[in-house]
DOKOL-843448 format. One line per 10 residues: number of its first residue (from 1); their letters; for each residue x, y, z of N, C-alpha, C, O. Coordinates in steps of 0.02 Angstrom, whole numbers, padded with zeros to 5 digits, always signed. Layout:
N
NUM = a = X,Y,Z,X,Y,Z,X,Y,Z,X,Y,Z  ...
END
This chain:
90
1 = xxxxxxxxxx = +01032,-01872,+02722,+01034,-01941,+02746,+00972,-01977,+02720,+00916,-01953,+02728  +00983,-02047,+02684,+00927,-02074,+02670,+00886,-02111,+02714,+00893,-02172,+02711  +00842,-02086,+02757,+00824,-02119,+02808,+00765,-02160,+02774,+00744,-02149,+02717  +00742,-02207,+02816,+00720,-02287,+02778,+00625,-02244,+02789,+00594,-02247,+02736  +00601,-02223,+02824,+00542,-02177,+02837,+00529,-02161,+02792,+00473,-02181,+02775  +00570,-02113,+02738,+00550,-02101,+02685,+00564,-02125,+02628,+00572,-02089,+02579  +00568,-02184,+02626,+00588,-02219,+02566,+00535,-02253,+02532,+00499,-02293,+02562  +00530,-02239,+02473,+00441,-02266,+02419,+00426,-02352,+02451,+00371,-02377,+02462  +00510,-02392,+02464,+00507,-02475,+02492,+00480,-02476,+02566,+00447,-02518,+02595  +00500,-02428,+02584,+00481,-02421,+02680,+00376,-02434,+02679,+00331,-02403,+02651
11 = xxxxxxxxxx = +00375,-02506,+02733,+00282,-02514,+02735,+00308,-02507,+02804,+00364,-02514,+02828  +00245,-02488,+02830,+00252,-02517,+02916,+00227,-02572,+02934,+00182,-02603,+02905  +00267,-02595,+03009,+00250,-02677,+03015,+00170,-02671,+03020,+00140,-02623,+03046  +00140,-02724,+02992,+00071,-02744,+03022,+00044,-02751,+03105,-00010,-02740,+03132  +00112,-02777,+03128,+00106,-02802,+03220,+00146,-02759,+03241,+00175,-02784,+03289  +00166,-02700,+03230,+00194,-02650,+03270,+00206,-02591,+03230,+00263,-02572,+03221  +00124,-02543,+03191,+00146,-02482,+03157,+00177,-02441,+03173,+00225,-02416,+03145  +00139,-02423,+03250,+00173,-02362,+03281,+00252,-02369,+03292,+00278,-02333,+03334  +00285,-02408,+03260,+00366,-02419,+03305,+00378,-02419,+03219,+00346,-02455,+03180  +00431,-02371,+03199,+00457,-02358,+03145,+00502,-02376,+03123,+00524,-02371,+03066
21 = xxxxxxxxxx = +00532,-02414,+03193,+00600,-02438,+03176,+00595,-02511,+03168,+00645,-02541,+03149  +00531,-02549,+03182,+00527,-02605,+03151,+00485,-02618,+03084,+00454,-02668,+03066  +00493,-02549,+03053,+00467,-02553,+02991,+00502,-02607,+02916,+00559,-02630,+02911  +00459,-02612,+02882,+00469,-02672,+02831,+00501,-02651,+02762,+00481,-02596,+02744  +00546,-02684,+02719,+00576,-02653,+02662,+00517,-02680,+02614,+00505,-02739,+02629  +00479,-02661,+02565,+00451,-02688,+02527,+00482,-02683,+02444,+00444,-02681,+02397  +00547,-02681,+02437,+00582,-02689,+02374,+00617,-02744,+02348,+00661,-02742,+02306  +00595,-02790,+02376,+00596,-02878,+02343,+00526,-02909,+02374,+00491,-02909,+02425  +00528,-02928,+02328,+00459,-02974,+02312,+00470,-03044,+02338,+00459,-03097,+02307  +00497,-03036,+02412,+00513,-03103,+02418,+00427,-03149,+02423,+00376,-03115,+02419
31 = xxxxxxxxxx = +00421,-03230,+02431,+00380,-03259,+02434,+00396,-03319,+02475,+00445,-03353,+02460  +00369,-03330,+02510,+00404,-03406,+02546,+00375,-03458,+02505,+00314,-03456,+02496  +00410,-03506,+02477,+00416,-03561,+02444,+00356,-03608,+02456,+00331,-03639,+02410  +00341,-03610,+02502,+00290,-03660,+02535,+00217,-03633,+02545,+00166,-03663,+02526  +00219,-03558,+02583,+00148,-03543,+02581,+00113,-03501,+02534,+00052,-03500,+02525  +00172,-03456,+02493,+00157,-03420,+02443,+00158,-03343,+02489,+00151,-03295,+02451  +00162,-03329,+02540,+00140,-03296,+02571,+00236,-03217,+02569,+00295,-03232,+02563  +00216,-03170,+02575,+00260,-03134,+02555,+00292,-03128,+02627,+00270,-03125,+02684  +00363,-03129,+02595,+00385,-03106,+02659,+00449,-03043,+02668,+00510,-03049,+02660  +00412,-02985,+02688,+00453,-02935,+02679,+00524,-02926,+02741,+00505,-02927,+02799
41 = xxxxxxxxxx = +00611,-02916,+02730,+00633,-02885,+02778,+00621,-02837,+02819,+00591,-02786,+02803  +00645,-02850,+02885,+00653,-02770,+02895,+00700,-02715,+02882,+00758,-02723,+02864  +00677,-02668,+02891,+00725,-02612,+02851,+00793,-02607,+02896,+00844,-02587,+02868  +00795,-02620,+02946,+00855,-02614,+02980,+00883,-02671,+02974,+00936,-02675,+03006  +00870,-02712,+02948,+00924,-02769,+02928,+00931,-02757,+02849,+00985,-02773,+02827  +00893,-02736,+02813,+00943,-02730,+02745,+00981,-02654,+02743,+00996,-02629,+02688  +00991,-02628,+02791,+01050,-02565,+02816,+01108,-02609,+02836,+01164,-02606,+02809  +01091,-02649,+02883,+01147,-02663,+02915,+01202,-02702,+02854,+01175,-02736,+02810  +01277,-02695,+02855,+01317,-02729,+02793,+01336,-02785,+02786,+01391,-02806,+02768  +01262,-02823,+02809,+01244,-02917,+02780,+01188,-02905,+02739,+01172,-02953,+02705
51 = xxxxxxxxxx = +01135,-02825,+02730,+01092,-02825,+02713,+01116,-02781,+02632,+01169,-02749,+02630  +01070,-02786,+02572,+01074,-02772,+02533,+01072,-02708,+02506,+01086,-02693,+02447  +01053,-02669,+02551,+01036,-02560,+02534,+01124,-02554,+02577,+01163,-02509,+02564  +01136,-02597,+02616,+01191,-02565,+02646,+01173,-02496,+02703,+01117,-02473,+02711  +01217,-02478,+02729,+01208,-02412,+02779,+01186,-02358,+02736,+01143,-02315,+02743  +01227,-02374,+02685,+01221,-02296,+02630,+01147,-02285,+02610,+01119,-02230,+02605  +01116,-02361,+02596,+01049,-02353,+02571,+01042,-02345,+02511,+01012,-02296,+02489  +01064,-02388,+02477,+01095,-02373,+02390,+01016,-02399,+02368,+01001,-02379,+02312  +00970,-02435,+02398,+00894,-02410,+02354,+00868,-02384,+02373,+00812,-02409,+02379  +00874,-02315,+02403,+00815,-02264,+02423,+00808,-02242,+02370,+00843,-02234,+02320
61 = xxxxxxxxxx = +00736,-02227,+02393,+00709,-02203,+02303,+00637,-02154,+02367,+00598,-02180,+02407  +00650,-02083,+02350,+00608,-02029,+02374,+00539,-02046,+02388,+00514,-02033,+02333  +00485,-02069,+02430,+00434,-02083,+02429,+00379,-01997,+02406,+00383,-01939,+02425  +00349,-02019,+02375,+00294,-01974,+02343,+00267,-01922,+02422,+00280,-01866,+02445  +00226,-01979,+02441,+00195,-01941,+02510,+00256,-01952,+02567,+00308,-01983,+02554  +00243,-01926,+02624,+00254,-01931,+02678,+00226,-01941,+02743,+00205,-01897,+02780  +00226,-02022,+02759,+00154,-02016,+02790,+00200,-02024,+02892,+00165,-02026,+02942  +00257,-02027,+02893,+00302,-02009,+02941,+00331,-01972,+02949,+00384,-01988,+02975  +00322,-01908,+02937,+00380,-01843,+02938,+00406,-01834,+02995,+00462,-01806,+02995  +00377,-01852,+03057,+00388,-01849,+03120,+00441,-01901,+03171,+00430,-01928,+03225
71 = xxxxxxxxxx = +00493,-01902,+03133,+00543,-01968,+03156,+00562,-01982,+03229,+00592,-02031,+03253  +00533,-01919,+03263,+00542,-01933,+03325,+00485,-01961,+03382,+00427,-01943,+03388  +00511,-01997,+03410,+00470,-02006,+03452,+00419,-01962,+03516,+00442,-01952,+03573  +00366,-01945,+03503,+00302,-01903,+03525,+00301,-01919,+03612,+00309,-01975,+03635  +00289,-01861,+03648,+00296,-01873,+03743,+00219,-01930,+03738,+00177,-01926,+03693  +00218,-01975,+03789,+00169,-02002,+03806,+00118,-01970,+03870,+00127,-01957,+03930  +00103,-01969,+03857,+00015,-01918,+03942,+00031,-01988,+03977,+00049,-02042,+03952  +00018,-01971,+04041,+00018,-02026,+04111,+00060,-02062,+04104,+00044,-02121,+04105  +00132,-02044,+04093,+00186,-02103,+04103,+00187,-02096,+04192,+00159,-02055,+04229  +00233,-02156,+04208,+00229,-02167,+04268,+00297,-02161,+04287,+00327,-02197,+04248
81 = xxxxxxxxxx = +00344,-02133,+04330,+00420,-02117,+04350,+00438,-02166,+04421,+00418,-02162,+04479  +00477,-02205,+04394,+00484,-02273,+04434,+00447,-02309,+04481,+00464,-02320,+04540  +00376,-02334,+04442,+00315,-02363,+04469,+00281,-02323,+04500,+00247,-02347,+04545  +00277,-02271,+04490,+00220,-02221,+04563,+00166,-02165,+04494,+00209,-02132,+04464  +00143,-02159,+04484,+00079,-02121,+04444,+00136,-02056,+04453,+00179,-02059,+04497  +00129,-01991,+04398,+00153,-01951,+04398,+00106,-01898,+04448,+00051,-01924,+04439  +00095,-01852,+04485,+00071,-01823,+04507,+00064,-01727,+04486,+00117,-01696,+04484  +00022,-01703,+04478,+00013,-01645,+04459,+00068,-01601,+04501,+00078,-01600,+04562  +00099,-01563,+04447,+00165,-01518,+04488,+00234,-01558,+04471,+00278,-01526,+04443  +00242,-01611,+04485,+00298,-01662,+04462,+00342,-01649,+04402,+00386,-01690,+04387
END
């Protein structure tokens, strides 16, 4: 499966790295007209089939490194179980 994580176009967002799934396609060079300023999709909209990779992902292209191998999401320490602090033993 070509997942978008490891794809050479896959950046992560600037305003939300840690969240992978709002990561950025960087394989068009878009530019906005007005400020010059780049503006990359996100990768889950050029999956989806209005977006240009399609589901299939017809531009994945193998990224060199791997700097997400870990696609899952990691337990968080001191979550809280319907507003009350978790308590030791719980």
């Amino acid at each position: 499966m070509n997942l978008c994580i490891n794809c050479k176009h896959y950046k992560d967002n600037p305003i939300a790295p840690k969240i992978l799934s709002l990561g950025l396609c960087a394989r068009k060079d878009d530019r906005d007209p007005v400020t010059g300023a780049i503006e990359l999709p996100f990768c889950s909209t050029e999956r989806k089939s209005f977006g240009t990779c399609t589901a299939q992902g017809i531009h994945f292209i193998q990224a060199q490194s791997f700097p997400h191998q870990d696609p899952l999401p990691r337990p968080v320490e001191n979550l809280t179980t319907y507003g009350s602090p978790m308590k030791d033993g719980d």
